[in-house]
C-alpha positions in Angstrom: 0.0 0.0 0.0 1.5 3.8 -0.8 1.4 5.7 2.3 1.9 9.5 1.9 5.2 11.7 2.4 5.7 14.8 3.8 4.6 17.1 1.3 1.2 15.7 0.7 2.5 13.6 -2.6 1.7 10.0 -2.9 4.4 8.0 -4.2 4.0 5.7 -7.2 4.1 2.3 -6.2 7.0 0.4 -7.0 6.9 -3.7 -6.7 9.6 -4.8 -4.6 10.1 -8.1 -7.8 10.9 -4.6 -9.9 13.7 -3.4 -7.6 14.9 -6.7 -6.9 15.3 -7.3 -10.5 17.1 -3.8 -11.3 19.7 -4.2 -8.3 20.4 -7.3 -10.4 21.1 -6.6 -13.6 22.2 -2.8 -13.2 25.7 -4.2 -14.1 24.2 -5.9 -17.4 24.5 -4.8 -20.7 21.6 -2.0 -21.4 19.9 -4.3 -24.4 20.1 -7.8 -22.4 18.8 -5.6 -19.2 16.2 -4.2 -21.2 15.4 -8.2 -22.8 15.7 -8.8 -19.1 13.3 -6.9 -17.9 10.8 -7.4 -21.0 10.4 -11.0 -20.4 10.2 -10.6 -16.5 7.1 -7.9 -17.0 5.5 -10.0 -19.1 5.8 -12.6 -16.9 3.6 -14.0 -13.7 3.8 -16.9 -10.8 3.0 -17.4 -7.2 6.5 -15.8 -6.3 9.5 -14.3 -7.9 11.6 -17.3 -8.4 8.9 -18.8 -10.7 7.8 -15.7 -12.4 11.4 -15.5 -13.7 11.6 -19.0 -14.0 8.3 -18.3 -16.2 10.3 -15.5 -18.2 12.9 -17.6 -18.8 10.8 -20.3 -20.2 9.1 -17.5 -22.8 12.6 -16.4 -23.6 13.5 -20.0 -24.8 10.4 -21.0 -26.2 11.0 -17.3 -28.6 14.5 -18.8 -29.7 13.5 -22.5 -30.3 10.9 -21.5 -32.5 13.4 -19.7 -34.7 16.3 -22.3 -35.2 19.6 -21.2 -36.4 18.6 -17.4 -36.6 21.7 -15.2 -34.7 18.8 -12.3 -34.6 16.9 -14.2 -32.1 20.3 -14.4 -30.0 19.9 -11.6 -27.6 16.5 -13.7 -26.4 19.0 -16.7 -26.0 21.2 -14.3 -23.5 18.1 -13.0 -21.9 17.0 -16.8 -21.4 19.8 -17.8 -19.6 20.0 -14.4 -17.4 16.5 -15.0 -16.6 16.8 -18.9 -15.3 20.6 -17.4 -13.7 18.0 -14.7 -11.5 15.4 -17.5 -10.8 17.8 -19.9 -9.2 19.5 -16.6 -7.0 16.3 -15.6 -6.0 15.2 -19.2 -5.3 18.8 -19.0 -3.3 17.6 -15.9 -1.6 14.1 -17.1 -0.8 14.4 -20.2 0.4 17.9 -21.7 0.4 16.4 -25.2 1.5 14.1 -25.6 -1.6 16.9 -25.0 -4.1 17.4 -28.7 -5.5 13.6 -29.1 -5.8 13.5 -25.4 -7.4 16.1 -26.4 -9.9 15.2 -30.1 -11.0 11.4 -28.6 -11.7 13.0 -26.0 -14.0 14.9 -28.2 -15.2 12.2 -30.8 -16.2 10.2 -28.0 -17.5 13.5 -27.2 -19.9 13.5 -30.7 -21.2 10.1 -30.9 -21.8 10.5 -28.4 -24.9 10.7 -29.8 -28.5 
C-alpha cells in the first residue's frame, strides 16, 4: 500500500520483484537488461523465483521457434539471465528448496521440443 510523504504527494508504487530485478542486472549490458526486464514484466507466478523462472521459459520457447537465426540471439542471453536470476532468487528465498527449485526447472527445460 503507498502511504503518503511529507509534502502531501503520494508516491508511485513500485513492486519490490521490480527493484529486486534492477539491483540485479544494473551491471548488465543495457539491451540484455532491457530483454531482461521485458520478459520478466510480461511474466507471472506465485513468487518471484517462478515468475522469472516463467520469463525464462518464454525467452526459450521465442529462440526454439526460430532455429539457427543469430537475430533471435539476444533472447538466448536474456534466457539464460533470466533462469541465472530464478535460481539466485530461489537462493535468496528459500535456500532449503533450491534442489527441488532447480530439477522442476529443469524438467520444464526438457520438456520443450
Amino acid at each position: 500500500m503507498a502511504d503518503r510523504r511529507a509534502g502531501g504527494r503520494t508516491p508511485r508504487r513500485v513492486s519490490v520483484d521490480a527493484d529486486w530485478l534492477l539491483q540485479h542486472t544494473r551491471q548488465s549490458p543495457p539491451r540484455l537488461r532491457a530483454r531482461v526486464h521485458e520478459y520478466a514484466a510480461a511474466a507471472s507466478g506465485p513468487s518471484l523465483a517462478r515468475t522469472l523462472s516463467a520469463a525464462a521459459d518464454a525467452a526459450l520457447s521465442r529462440v526454439l521457434s526460430h532455429p539457427g537465426d543469430r537475430s533471435i540471439a539476444l533472447d538466448l542471453l536474456a534466457a539464460d539471465a533470466l533462469i541465472t536470476l530464478a535460481l539466485l532468487a530461489q537462493a535468496q528465498s528459500a535456500p532449503e528448496q533450491l534442489e527441488e527449485f532447480a530439477i522442476s526447472v529443469l524438467g520444464i527445460w526438457r520438456s520443450h521440443p
